[in-house]
DOVEX-908955 format. One line per field, with one value per residue (C-alpha): residue number from 1; residue in one letter; x, y, z. Coordinates in pm, whole numbers, always signed. Example, Ala and Ser with C-alpha at 12.3 -4.5 7.8 and 13.67 -1.06 7.14 Angstrom:
BEGIN
n (1, 2)
res (A, S)
px (+1230, +1367)
py (-450, -106)
pz (+780, +714)
END
This chain:
BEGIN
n (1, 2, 3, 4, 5, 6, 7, 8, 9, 10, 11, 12, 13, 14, 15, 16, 17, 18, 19, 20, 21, 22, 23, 24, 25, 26, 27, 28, 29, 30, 31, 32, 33, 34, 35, 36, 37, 38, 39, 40, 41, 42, 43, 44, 45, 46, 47, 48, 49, 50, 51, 52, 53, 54, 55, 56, 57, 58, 59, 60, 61, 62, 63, 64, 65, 66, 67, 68, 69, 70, 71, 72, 73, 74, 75, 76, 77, 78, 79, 80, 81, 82, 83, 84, 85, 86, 87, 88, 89, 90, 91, 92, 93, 94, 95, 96, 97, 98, 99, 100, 101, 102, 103, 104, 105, 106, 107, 108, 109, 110, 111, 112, 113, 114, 115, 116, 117, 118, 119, 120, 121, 122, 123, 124, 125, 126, 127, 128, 129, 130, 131, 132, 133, 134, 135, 136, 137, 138, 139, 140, 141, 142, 143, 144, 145, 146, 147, 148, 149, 150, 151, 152, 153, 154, 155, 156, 157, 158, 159, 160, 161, 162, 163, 164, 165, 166, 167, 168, 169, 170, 171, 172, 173, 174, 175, 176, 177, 178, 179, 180, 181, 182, 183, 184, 185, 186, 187, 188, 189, 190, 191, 192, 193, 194, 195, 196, 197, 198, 199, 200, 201, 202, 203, 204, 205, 206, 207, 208, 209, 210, 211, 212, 213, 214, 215, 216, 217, 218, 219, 220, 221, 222, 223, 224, 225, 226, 227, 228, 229, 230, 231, 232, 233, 234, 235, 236, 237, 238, 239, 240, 241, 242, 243, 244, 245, 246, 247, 248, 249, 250, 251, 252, 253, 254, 255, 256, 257, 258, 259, 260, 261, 262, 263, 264, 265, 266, 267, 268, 269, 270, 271, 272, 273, 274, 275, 276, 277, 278, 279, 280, 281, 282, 283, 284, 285, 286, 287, 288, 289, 290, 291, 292, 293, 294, 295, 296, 297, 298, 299, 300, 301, 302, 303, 304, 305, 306, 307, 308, 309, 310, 311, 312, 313, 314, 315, 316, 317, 318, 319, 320, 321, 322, 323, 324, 325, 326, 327, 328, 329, 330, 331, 332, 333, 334, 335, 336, 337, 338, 339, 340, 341, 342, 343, 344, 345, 346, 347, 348, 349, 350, 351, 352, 353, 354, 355, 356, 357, 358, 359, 360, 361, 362, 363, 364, 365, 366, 367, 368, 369, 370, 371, 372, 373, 374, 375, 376, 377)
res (X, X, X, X, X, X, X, X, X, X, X, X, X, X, X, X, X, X, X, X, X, X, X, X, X, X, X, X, X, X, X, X, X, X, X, X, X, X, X, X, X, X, X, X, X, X, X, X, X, X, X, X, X, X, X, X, X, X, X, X, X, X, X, X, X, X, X, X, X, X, X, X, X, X, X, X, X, X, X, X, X, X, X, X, X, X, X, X, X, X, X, X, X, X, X, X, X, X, X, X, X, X, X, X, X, X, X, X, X, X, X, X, X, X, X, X, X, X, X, X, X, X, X, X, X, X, X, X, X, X, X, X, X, X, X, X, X, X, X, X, X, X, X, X, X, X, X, X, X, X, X, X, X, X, X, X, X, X, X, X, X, X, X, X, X, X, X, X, X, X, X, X, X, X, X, X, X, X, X, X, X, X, X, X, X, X, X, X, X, X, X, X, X, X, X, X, X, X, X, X, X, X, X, X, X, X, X, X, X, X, X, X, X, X, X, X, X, X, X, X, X, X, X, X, X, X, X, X, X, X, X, X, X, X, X, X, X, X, X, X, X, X, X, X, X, X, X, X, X, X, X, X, X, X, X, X, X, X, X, X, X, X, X, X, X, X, X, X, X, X, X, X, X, X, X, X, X, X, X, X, X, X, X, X, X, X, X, X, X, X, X, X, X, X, X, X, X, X, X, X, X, X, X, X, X, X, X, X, X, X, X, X, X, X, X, X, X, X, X, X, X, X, X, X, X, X, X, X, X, X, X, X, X, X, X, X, X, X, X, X, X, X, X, X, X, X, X, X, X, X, X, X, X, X, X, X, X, X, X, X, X, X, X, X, X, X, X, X, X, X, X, X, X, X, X, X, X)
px (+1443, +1805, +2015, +2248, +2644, +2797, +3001, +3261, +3425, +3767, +3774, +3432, +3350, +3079, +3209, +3302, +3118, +3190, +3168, +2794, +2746, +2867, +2626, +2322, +2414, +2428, +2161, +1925, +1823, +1876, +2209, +2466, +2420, +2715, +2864, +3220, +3466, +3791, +3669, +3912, +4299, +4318, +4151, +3969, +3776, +3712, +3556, +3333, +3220, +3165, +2937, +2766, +2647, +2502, +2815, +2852, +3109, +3334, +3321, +3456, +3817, +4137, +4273, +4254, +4472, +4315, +3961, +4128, +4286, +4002, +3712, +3887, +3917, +3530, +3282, +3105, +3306, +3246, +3234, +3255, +3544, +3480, +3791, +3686, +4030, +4265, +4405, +4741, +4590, +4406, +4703, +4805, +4423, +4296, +4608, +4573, +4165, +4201, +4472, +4279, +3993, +3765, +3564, +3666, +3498, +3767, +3714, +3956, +4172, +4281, +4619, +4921, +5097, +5014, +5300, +5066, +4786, +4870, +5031, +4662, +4486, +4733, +4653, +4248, +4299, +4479, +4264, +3970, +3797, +3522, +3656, +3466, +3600, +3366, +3357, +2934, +2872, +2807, +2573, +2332, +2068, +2075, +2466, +2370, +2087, +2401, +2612, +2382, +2300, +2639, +2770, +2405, +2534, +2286, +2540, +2727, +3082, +3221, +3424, +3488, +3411, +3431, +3393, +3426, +3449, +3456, +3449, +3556, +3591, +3982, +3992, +4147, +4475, +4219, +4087, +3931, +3972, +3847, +4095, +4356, +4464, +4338, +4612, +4904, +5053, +5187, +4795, +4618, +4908, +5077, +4767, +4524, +4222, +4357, +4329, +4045, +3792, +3974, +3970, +3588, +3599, +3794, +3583, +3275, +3426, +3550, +3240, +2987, +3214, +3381, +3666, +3973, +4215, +4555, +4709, +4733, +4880, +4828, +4906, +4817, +4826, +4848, +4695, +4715, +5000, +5163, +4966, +5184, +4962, +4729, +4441, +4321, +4417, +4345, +4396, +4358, +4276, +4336, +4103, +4176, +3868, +3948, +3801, +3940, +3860, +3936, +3853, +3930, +3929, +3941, +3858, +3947, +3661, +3464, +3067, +3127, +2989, +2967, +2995, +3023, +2939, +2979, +2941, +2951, +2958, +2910, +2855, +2459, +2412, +2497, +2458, +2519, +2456, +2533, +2561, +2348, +2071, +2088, +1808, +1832, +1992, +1946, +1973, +2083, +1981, +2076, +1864, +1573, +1447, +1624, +1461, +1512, +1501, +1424, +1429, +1162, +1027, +959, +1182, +1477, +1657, +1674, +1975, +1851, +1560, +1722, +1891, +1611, +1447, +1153, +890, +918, +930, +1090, +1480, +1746, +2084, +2424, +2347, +2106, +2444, +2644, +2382, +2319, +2731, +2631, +2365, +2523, +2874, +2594, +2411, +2785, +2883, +2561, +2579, +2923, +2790, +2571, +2773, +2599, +2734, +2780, +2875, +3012, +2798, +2978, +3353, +3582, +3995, +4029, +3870, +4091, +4397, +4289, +4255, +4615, +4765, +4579, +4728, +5051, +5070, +4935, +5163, +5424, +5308, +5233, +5655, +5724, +5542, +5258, +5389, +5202, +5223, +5071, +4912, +4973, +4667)
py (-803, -700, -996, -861, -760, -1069, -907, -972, -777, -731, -661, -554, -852, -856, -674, -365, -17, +23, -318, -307, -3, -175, -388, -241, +36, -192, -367, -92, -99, -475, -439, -648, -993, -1068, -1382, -1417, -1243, -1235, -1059, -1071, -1041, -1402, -1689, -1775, -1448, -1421, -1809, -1704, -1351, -1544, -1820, -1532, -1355, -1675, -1674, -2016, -2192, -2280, -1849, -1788, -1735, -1685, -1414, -1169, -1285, -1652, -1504, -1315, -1641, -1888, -1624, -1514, -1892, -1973, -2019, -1756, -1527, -1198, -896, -641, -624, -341, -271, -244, -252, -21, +217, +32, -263, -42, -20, -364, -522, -242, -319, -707, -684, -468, -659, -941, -781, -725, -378, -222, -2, +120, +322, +637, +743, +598, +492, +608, +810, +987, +754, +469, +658, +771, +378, +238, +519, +373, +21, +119, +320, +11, -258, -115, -105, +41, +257, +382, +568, +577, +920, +898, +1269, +1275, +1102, +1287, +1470, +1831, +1805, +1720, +1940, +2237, +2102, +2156, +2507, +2587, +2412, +2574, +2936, +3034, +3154, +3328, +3395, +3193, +3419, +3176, +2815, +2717, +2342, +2183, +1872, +1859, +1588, +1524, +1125, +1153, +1448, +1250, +997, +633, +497, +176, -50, +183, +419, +250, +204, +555, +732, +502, +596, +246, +167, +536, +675, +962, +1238, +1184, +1376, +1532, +1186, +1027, +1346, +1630, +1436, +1407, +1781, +1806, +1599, +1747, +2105, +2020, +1840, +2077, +2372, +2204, +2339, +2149, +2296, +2492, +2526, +2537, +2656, +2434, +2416, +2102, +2025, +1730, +1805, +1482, +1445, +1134, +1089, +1022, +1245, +1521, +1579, +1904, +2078, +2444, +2483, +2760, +2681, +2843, +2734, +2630, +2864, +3178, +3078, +3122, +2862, +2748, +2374, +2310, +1957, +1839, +1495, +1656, +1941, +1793, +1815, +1750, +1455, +1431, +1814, +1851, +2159, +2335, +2724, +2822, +3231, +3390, +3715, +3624, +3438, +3156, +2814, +2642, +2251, +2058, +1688, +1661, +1807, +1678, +1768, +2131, +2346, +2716, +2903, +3336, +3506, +3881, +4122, +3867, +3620, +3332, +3007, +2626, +2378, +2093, +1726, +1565, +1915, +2152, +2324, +2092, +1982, +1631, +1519, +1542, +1413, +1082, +1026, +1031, +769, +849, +1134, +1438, +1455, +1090, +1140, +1013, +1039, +864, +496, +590, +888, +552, +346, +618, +561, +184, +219, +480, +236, -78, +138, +252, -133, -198, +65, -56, -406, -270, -59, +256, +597, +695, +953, +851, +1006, +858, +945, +762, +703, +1077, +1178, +931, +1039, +1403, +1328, +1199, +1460, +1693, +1524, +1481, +1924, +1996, +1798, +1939, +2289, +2267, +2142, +2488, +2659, +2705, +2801, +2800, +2448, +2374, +2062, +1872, +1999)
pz (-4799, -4850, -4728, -4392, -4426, -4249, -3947, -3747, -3436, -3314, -2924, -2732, -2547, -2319, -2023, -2247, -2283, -2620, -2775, -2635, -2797, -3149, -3105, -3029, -3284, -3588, -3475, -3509, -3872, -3944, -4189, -4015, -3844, -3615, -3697, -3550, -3301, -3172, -2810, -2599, -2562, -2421, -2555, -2252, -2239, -2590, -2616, -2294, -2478, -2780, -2646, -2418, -2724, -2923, -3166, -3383, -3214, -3523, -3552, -3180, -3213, -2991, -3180, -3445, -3662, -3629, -3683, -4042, -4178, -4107, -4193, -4522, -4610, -4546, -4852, -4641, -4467, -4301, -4515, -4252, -3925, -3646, -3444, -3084, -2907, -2688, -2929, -2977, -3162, -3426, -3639, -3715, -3678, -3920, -4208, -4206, -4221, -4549, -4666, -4603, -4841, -4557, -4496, -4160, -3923, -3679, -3343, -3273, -3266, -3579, -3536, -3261, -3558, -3866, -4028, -3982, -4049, -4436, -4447, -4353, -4594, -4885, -4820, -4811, -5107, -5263, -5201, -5302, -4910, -4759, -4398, -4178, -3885, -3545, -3500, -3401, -3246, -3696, -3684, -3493, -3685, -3528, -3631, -3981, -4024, -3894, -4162, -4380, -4332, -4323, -4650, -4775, -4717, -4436, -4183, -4490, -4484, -4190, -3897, -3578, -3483, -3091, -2985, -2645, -2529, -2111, -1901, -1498, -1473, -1445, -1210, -916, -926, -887, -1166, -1279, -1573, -1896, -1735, -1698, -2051, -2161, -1971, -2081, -2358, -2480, -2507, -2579, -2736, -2679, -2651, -2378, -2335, -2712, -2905, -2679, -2697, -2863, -3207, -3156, -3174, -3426, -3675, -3583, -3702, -3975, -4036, -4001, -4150, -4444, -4316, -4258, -3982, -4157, -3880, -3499, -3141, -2856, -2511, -2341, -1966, -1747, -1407, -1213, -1068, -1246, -1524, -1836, -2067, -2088, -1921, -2062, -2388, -2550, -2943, -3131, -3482, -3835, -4031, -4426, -4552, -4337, -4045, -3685, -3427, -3072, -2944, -2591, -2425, -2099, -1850, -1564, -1502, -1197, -1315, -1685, -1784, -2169, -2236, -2617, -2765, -3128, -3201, -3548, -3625, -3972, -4112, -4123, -3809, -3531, -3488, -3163, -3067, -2746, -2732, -2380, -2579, -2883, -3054, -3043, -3250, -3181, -3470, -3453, -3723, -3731, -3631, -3582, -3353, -3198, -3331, -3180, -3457, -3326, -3425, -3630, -3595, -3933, -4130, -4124, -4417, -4645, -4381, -4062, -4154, -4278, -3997, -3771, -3649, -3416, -3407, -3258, -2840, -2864, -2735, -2967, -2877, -2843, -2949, -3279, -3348, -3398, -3566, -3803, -3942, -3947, -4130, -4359, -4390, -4484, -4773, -4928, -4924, -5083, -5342, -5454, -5490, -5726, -5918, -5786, -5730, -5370, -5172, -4799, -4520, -4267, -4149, -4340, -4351, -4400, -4077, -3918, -4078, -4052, -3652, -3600, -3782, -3523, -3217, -3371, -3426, -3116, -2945, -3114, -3056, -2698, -2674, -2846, -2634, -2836, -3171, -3497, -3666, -3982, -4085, -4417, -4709)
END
């Protein structure tokens, strides 16, 4: 059996939502043993998260940068960091683990700025790293079986592109802890609902379409009274292969709970996908029936079927989305060690570059007044 990537995380102790998720992702397919952590912003928290989750205790560290410098001078150090942390730690965690030779799997947003952004991308591109981005609504197989078809030519010429992305959790003033930093803009950075689930939709467009966005006109809005950024956001996109496209965001629609949903319209027919169902994908044809692929079901493509794990009438969802980019991350790292072609299934630097530059326009747009801005080719 293939020996496991030796891992390490930055952030996502035990009491956090997302470092759980981390966990349980790459943990699904047997690629990645976790073997050291810096968990926590202060020592005491990380050493208790660390013991909690059966870490060596020579591999439990106070820091970041402590966990870098002692890990990269080991006879057997990690080969894989995920960034787990508030938003405003990505930047400087992410440059020192690839500077430090280390393979990084970062959550997004990327970075605060598409300055650090392209200065991270260099520094990948010049060390020779592996990057993957955490951008997980990928990874499910419905959204890779519409990729697919769409880079395959079944929709034909592509006319309009809709995503959403609605949720109500910050609809009123109180908020708790995962809130908290979200909606301050020294931790989140300067987009709210934009960076935190509008560059979700963004990636999944652009990945299902193969279309990068051209340009854009945004306005965004903050409805709590207070709140230093925005809590709902409406885009319209130009799309770099003709396309037209609107993505609209928001955390304050009371209901919503995870409310992500794609539309893609061609000349030949429609594909739509929502996250809460996840594996559906309806399929318009013109002038014939509507069909409902399903997942594990017939007819789909070499894609979906790879990413799938159980059979048919088994729900997969949210957790195997994210364990599908680990597991696609692991076989890249494995294929370089070899010397073996390979094509990245999984988001990568780009996406996360690609995603600030998004924020960066439509916040620039929506302080015009919603005037066209275009984004860098």
């Amino acid at each position: 059996m293939t020996r496991k990537l030796r891992w390490a995380m930055v952030g996502g102790g035990v009491d956090a939502f997302i470092g759980a998720v981390h966990r349980h992702a790459a943990a699904l397919d047997g690629r990645y043993e976790l073997m050291a952590g810096a968990l926590s912003s202060t020592p005491e928290r990380a050493q208790a998260s660390g013991r909690a989750l059966g870490l060596p205790e020579d591999r439990i560290y106070d820091s970041w940068a402590q966990l870098l410098e002692c890990e990269r001078a080991r006879p057997d150090p990690v080969e894989v960091v995920s960034i787990v942390t508030p938003n405003h730690l990505h930047f400087s965690v992410a440059l020192a683990s690839v500077q430090a030779g280390f393979h990084v799997v970062c959550d997004k947003p990327l970075v605060h700025t598409a300055t650090q952004a392209r200065t991270l991308e260099k520094a990948v591109r010049d060390a020779g790293n592996l990057f993957a981005v955490t951008y997980n609504y990928s990874g499910y197989p419905m959204v890779r079986q519409a990729r697919e078809m769409v880079l395959g030519g079944v929709l034909g010429d592509l006319r309009k592109v809709r995503v959403e992305y609605h949720q109500g959790w910050l609809a009123r003033e109180d908020h708790g802890k995962q809130a908290a930093w979200r909606t301050d803009p020294a931790l989140s950075g300067p987009a709210g609902a934009l960076g935190d689930i509008g560059t979700h939709a963004e990636q999944l467009l652009g990945f299902v379409t193969g279309q990068d966005v051209a340009s854009l006109s945004a306005e965004l809005t903050t409805f709590v009274p207070g709140r230093a950024v925005d809590d709902d956001a409406n885009v319209r996109l130009r799309l770099r292969g003709g396309a037209r496209g609107l993505l609209t965001c928001s955390q304050v629609e009371i209901g919503r709970e995870n409310d992500l949903r794609l539309a893609v319209f061609g000349t030949l027919g429609t594909l739509s996908w929502r996250q809460e169902e996840p594996d559906v994908l309806v399929f318009d044809r013109v002038d014939q029936p509507r069909q409902w692929l399903t997942r594990g079901g017939p007819g789909l493509g070499q894609a979906a079927q790879a990413a799938s794990r159980l059979p048919a009438g088994h729900p997969e969802a949210f957790i195997e989305a994210f364990g599908n980019i680990y597991r696609d991350f692991a076989a890249h790292i494995r294929a370089r060690e070899a010397g073996e072609a390979h094509t990245p299934t999984y988001p990568t630097i780009r996406d996360g570059v690609r995603g600030v530059e998004f924020v960066e326009a439509a916040l620039s747009s929506s302080r015009d007044g919603g005037t066209w801005v275009d984004l860098p080719g």
